[in-house]
Each structure stands twice: as C-alpha cells, then as structure tokens.
C-alpha positions as CSV (number, residue, x, y, z in Angstrom):
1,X,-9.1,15.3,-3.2
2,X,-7.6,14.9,0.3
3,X,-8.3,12.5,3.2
4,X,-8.1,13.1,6.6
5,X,-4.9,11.9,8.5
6,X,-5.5,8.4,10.0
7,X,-3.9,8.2,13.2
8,X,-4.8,4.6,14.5
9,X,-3.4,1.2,14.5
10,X,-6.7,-0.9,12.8
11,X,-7.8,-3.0,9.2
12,X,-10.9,-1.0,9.4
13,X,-10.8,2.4,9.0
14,X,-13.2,4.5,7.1
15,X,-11.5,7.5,4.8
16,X,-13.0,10.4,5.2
17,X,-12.3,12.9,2.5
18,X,-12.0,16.4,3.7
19,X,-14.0,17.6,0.0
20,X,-17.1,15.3,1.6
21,X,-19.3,13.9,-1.0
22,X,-17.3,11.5,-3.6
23,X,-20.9,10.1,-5.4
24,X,-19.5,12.5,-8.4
25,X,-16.7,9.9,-9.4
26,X,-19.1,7.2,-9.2
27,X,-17.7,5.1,-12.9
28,X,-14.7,7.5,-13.2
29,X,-11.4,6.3,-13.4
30,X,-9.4,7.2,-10.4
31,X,-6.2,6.8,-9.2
32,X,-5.6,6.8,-5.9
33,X,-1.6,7.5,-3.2
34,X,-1.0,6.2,0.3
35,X,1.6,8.2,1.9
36,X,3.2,6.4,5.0
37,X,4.9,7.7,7.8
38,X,6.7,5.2,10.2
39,X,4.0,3.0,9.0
40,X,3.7,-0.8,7.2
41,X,0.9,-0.7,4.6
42,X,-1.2,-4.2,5.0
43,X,-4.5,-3.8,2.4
44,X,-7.3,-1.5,1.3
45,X,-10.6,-2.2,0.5
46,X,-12.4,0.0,-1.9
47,X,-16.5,0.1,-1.8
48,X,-19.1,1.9,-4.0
C-alpha cells in the first residue's frame, strides 16, 4: 500500500494512503519504508 506524497515542512502530518481504508491490518504485523528526497527524517508517530 502507497501514501500520498507529503510535500510540507511540519511534525504533524497525517498519511493518507492512496488504497483508503487500512482498519483491515488492524493486529497484523506490518512493516512500514520512508523514502526521502532532499529531506532530514525527525519521528513518526503511529496510532490505531
């Protein structure tokens, strides 16, 4: 499943997942890649 590009400069910044709906993983294991571009990766902060 992809994101959407995130274009912006902030710590709080919702994904949004271009497949929609993600309740179908809910207790899966998942793994997850950040790809950068001219970019410094500070945190992430995953919520169910």
């Amino acid at each position: 499943m992809k994101s959407y590009l995130i274009n912006e400069d902030s710590i709080s910044v919702a994904v949004r997942w271009k497949s929609g709906d993600l309740s179908g993983l809910r207790g899966e294991m998942i793994s997850l890649r950040f790809s950068l571009q001219q970019a410094e990766f500070y945190a992430y902060w995953l919520d169910a």
